[in-house]
Structures are given as structure tokens and as C-alpha cells.
C-alpha atoms as an extended CHARMM CRD file, in Angstrom:
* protein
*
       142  EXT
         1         1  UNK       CA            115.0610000000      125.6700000000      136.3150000000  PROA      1               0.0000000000
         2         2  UNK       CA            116.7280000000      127.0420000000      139.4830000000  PROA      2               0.0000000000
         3         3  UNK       CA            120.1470000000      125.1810000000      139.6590000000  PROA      3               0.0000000000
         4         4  UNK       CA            123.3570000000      125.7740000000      141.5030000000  PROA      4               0.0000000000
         5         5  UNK       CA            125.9040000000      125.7420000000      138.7520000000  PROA      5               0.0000000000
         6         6  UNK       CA            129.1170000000      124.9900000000      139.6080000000  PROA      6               0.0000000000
         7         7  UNK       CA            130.4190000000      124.9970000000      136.0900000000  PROA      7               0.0000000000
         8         8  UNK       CA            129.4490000000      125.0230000000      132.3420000000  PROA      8               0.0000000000
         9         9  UNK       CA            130.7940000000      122.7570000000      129.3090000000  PROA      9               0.0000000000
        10        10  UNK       CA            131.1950000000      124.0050000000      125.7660000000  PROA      10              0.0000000000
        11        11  UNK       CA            128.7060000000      122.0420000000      123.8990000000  PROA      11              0.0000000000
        12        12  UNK       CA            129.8320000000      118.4810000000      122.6240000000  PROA      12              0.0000000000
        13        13  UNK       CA            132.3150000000      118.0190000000      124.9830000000  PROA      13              0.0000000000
        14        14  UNK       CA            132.2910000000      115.4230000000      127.8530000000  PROA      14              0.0000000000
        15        15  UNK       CA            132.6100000000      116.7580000000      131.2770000000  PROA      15              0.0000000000
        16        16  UNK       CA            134.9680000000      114.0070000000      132.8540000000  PROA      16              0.0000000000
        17        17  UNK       CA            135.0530000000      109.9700000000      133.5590000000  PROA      17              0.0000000000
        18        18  UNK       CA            131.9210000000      108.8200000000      135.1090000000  PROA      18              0.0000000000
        19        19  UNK       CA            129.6270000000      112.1030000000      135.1440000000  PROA      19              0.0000000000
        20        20  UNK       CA            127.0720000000      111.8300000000      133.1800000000  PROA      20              0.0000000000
        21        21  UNK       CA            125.8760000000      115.6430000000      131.9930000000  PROA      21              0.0000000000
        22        22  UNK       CA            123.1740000000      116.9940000000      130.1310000000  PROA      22              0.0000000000
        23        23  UNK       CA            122.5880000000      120.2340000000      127.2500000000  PROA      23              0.0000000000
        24        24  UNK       CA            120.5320000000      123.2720000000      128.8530000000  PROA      24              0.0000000000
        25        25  UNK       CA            120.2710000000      126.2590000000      127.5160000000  PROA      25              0.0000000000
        26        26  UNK       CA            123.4840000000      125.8230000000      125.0630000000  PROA      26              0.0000000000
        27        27  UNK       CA            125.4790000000      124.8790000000      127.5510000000  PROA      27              0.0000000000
        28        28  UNK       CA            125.9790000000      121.1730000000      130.0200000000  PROA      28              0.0000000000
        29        29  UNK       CA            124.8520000000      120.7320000000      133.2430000000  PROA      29              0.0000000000
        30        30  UNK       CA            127.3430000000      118.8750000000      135.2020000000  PROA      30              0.0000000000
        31        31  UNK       CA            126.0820000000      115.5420000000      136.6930000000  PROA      31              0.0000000000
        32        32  UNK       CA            125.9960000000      116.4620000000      140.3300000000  PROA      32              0.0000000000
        33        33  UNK       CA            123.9700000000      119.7620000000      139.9930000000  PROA      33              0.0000000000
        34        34  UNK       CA            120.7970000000      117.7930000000      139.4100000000  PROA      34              0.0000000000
        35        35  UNK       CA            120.9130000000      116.7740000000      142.7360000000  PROA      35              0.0000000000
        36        36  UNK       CA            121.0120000000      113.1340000000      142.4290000000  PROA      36              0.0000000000
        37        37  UNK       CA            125.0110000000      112.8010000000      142.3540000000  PROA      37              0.0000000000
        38        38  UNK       CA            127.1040000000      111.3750000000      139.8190000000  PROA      38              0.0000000000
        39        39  UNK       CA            126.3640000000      108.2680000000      139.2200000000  PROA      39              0.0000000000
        40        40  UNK       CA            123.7670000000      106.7330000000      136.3850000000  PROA      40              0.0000000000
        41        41  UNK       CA            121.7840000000      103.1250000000      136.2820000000  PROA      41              0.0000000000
        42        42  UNK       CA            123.9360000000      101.9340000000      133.4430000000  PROA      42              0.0000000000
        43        43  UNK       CA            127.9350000000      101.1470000000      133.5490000000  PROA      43              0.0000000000
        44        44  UNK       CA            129.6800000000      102.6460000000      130.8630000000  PROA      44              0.0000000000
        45        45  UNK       CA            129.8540000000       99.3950000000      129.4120000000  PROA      45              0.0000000000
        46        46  UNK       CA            125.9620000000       99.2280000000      129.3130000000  PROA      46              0.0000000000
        47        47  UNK       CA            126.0500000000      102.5600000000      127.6960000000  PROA      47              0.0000000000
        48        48  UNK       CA            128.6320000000      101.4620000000      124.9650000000  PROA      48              0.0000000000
        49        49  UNK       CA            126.3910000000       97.9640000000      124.3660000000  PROA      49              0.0000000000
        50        50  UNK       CA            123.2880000000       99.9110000000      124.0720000000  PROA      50              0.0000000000
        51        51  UNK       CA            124.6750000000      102.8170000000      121.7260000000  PROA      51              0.0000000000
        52        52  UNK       CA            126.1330000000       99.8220000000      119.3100000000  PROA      52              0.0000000000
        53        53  UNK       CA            122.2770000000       98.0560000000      119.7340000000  PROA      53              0.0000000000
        54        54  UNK       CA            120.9860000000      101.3090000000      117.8830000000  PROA      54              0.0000000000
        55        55  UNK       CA            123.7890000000      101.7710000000      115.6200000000  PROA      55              0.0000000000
        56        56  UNK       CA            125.3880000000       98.8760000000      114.0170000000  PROA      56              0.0000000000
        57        57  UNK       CA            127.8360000000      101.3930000000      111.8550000000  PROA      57              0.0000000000
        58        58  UNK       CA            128.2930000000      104.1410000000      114.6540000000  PROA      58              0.0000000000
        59        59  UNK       CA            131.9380000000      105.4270000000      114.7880000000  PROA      59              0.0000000000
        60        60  UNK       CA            134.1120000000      105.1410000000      118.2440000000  PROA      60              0.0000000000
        61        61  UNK       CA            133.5890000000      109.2470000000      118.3700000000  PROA      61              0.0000000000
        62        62  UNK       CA            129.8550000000      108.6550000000      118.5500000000  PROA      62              0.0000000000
        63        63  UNK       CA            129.6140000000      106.0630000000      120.5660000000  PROA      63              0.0000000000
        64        64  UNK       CA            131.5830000000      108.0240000000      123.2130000000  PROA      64              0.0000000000
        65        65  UNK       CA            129.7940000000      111.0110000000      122.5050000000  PROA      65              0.0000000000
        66        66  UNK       CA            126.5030000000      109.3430000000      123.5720000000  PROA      66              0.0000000000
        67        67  UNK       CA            127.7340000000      107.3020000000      126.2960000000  PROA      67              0.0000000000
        68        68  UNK       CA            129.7220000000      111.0170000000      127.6990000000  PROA      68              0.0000000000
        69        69  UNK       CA            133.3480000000      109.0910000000      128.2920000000  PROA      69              0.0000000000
        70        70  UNK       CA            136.7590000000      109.6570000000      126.1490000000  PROA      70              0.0000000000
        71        71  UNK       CA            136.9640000000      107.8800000000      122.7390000000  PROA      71              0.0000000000
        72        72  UNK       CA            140.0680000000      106.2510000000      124.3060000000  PROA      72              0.0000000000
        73        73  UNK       CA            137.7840000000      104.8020000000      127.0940000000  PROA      73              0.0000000000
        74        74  UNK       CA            134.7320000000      103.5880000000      124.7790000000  PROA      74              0.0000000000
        75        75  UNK       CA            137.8950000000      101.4990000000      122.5610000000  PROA      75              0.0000000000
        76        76  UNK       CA            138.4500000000       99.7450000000      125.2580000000  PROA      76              0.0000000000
        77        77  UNK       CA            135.3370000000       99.2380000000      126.4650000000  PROA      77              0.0000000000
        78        78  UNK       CA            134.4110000000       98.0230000000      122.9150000000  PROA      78              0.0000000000
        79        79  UNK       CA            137.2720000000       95.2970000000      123.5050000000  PROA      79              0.0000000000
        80        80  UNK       CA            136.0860000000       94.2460000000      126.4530000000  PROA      80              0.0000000000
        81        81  UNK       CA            132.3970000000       93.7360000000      125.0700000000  PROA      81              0.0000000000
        82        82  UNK       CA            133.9070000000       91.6500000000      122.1020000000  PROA      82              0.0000000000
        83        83  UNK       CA            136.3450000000       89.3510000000      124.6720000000  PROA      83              0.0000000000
        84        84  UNK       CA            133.3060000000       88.5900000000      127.0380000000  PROA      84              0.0000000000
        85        85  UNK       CA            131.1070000000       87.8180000000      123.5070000000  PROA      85              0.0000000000
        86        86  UNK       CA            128.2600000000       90.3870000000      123.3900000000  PROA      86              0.0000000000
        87        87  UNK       CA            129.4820000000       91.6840000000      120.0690000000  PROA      87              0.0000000000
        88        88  UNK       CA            131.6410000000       91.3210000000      117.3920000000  PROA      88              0.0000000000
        89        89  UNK       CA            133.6030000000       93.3580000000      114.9860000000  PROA      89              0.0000000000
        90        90  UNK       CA            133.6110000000       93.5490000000      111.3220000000  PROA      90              0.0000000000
        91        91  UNK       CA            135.9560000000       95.3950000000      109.1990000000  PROA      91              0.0000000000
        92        92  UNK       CA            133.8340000000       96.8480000000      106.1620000000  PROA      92              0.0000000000
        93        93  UNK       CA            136.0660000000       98.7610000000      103.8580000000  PROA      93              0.0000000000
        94        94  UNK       CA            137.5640000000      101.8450000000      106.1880000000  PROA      94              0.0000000000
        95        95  UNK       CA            134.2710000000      101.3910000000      108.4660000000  PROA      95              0.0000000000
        96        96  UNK       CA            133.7310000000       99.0870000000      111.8700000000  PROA      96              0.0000000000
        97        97  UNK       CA            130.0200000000       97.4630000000      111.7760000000  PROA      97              0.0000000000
        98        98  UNK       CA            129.3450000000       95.7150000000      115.1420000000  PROA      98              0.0000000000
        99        99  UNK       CA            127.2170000000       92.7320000000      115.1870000000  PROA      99              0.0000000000
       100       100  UNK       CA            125.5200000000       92.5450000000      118.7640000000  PROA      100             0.0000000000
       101       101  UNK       CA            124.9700000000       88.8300000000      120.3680000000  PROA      101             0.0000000000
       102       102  UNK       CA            121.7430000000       89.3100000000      122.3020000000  PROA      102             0.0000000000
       103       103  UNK       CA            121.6420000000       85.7040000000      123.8190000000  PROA      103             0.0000000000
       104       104  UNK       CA            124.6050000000       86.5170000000      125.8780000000  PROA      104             0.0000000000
       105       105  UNK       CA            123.7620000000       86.7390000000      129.4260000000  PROA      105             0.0000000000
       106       106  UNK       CA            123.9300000000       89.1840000000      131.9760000000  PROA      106             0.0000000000
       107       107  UNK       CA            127.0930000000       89.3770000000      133.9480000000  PROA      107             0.0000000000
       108       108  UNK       CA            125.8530000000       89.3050000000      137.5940000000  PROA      108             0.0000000000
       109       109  UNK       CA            124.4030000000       86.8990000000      139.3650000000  PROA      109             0.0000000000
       110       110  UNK       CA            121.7090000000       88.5730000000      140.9200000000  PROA      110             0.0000000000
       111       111  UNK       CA            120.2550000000       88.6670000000      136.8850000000  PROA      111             0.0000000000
       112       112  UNK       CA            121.3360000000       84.5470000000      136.2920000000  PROA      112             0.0000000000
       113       113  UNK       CA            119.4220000000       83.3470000000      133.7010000000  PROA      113             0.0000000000
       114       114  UNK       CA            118.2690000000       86.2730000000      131.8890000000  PROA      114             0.0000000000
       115       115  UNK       CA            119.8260000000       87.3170000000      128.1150000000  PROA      115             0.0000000000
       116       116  UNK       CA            120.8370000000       91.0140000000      127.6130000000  PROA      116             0.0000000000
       117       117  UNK       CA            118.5910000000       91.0420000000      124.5750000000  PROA      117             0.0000000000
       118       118  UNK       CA            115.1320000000       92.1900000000      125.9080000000  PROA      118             0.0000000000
       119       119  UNK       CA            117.0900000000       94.7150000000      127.5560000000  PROA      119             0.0000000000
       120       120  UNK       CA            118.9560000000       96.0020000000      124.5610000000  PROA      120             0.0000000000
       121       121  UNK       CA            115.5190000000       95.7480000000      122.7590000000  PROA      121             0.0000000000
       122       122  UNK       CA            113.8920000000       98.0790000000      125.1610000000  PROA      122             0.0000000000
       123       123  UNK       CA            116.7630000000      100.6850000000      125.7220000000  PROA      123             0.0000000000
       124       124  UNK       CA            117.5310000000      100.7580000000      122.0320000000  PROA      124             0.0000000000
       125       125  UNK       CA            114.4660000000      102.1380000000      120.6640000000  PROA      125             0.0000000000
       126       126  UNK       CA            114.9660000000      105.6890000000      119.4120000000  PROA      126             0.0000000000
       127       127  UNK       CA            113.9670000000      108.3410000000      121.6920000000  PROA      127             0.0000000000
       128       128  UNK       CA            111.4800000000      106.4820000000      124.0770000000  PROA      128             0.0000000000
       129       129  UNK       CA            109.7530000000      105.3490000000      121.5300000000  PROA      129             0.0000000000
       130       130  UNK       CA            107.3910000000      102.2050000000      122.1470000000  PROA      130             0.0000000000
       131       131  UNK       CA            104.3790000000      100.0270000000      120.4560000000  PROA      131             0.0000000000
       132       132  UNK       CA            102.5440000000      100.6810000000      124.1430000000  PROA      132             0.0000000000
       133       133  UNK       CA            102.3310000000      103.6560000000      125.8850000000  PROA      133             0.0000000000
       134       134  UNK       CA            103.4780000000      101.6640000000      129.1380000000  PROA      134             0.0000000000
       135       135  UNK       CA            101.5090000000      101.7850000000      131.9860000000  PROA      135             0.0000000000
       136       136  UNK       CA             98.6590000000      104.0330000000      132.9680000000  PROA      136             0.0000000000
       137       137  UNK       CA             99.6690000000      107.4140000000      134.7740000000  PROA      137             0.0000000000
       138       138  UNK       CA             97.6090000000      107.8000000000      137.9670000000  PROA      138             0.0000000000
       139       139  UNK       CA             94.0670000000      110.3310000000      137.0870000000  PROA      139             0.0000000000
       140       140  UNK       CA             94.3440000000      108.8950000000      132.9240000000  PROA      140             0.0000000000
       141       141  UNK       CA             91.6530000000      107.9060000000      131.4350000000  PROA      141             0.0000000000
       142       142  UNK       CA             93.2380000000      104.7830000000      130.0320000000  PROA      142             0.0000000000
């Protein structure tokens, strides 16, 4: 992989607010050196929702970890998730389980109508992983 690199970041660190990074080689490729800028489909907040959606029990740490913001930052988007009603949070002995509220709608308007839930479903799944392949790839046999 031929990439400008403008910088490297020790492993399991986060880069910065709002760059999303990935591990190469040991170290992180910044956000903006794949050539597609800095920004990523999903807010943080979608991030946050989705990391909760696979792990009920996950610590803040975690959750920030795998969204790439601060721990500070994932708190508080965890309080704004539980204000607006897509999840809830349950005290069990020194632990935080979340309990996720999939009926709860989208936010914008240009998705009135439809729940978060499918969504959460699909994104949620372990590594990709899904009953159906998905659709055929051009030149398969399928």
C-alpha cells in the first residue's frame, strides 16, 4: 500500500475528534491519508449506539475505543442517547449494562418513519457477518 503518511499513532490510541483512523502495519493510518478525507457515514453518536447494540456490558473505554473519540466525549454522547430514548442505563453492581430501544426512530426527517432497529441489527453483527452473502458480485456464479 503506497500511502503518503503524514503521521503515525502508537497503537490503541485515538488520533483526534472526528478522524476516524485505521491499524497498518503496527501502527494508524490517519483518516485523511486514505484519500477520502476525514469524515465517516456514521456520527459519533451512530458509532456509540451501534458499539452498545453489540455490547450490552461494554465499558465507556471500549466504547470509545471502537468508535476512535475520547472517553470524555463517548460519556456524553451516552447521555445524550439515553435523554433522546434510544437506550437506557442500568447500574449492575460496579458495571453499566445498556438496554438499547430499537423502536425509536431516526432523528432526521429525510428517514421519517423508519425505527433505528433494522439498522442496529445490520451494523451490529460481528465482523460482517450475515445469514446471506448479500448480493451477487458482477462475473459470480451465484
Amino acid at each position: 500500500m503506497a500511502a503518503a503518511w503524514k503521521g503515525w499513532w502508537p497503537e490503541g490510541r485515538v488520533a483526534g475528534a472526528g478522524v476516524q483512523d485505521f491499524e497498518f502495519g503496527g501502527a494508524v493510518l490517519i483518516g485523511e491519508e486514505r484519500g477520502g478525507g476525514s469524515w465517516t457515514l456514521l456520527t459519533g453518536h451512530g458509532h456509540v449506539l451501534v458499539e452498545i447494540a453489540r455490547n450490552a456490558r461494554a465499558r465507556i473505554r471500549d466504547i470509545a475505543a471502537a468508535a476512535g473519540i475520547a472517553e470524555r466525549t463517548a460519556q456524553a454522547i451516552v447521555a445524550d442517547l439515553e435523554a433522546a430514548g434510544y437506550l437506557t442505563r442500568t447500574r449492575v453492581g460496579r458495571r453499566t449494562v445498556y438496554t438499547v430501544h430499537p423502536s425509536c426512530p431516526f432523528r432526521h426527517p429525510a428517514q421519517d418513519g423508519h425505527r433505528v432497529g433494522p439498522f442496529l441489527e445490520l451494523l451490529a453483527l460481528p465482523g460482517g457477518a450475515r445469514d446471506d452473502a448479500g448480493p451477487p458480485r458482477a462475473g459470480s456464479p451465484r
